[in-house]
C-alpha positions as CSV (number, residue, x, y, z in Angstrom):
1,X,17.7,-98.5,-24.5
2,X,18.6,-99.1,-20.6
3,X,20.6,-102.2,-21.8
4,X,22.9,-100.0,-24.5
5,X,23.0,-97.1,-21.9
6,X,24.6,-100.0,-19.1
7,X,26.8,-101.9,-21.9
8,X,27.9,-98.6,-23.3
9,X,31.0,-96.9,-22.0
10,X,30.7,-93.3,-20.8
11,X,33.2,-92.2,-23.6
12,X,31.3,-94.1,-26.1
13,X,28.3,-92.6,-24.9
14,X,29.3,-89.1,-25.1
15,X,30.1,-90.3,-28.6
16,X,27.2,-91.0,-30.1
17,X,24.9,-88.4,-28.1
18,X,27.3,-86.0,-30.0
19,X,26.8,-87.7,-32.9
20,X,22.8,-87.5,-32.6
21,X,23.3,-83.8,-32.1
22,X,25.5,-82.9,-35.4
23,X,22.4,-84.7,-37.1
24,X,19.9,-82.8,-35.9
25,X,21.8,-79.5,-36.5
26,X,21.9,-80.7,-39.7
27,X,18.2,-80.7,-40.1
28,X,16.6,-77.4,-42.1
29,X,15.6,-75.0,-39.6
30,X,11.9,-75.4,-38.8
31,X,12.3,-79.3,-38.6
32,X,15.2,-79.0,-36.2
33,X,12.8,-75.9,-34.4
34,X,9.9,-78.6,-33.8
35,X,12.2,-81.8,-33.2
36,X,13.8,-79.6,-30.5
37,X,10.7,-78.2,-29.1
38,X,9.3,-81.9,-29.0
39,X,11.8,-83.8,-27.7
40,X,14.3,-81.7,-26.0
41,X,11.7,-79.1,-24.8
42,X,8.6,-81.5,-23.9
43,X,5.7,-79.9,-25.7
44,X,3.3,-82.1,-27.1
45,X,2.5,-81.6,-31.2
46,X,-0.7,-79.9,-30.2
47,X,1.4,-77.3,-28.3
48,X,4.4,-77.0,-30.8
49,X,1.3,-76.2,-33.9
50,X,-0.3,-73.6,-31.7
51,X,2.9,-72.0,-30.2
52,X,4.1,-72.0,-34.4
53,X,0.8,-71.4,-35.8
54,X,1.0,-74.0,-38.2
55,X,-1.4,-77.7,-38.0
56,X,-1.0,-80.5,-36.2
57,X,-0.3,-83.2,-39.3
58,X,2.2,-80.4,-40.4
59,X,4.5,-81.2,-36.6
60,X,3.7,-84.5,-36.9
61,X,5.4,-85.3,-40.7
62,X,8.3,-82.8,-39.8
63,X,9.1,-85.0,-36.3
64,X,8.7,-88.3,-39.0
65,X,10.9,-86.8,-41.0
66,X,13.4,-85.2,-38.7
67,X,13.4,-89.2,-37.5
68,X,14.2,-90.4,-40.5
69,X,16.5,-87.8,-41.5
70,X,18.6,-88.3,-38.3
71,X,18.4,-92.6,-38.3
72,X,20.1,-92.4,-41.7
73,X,22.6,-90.3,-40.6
74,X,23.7,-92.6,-37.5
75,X,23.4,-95.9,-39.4
């Protein structure tokens, strides 16, 4: 990642974060809610269940899936 980040022009950059974002707006709403919460926000999946009140497996397959969901989008 450091190595794109230095070979990568700022322009391009800005690019493709805005490109990651449109992806995960795309996402239905309570994936997008705990892909933000995880990565933009920092909470850990234990955190994100409990603050939602739903289990642990059930942040865990919508992160996989908001993953997946996003990768084939960029590619």
């Amino acid at each position: 990642l450091d190595q794109i980040i230095e070979e990568t022009s700022e322009s391009e950059f800005e690019k493709m974060i805005a490109i990651v974002n449109e992806c995960i707006n795309k996402l239905p709403k309570k994936c997008k809610e705990i892909f933000k919460l995880s990565k933009t926000e920092g909470l850990t999946n234990h955190e994100i269940a409990t603050l939602l009140n739903i289990s642990v497996k059930t942040v865990e397959a919508q992160i996989t899936i908001a993953f997946k969901k996003i990768k084939a989008d960029v590619v």
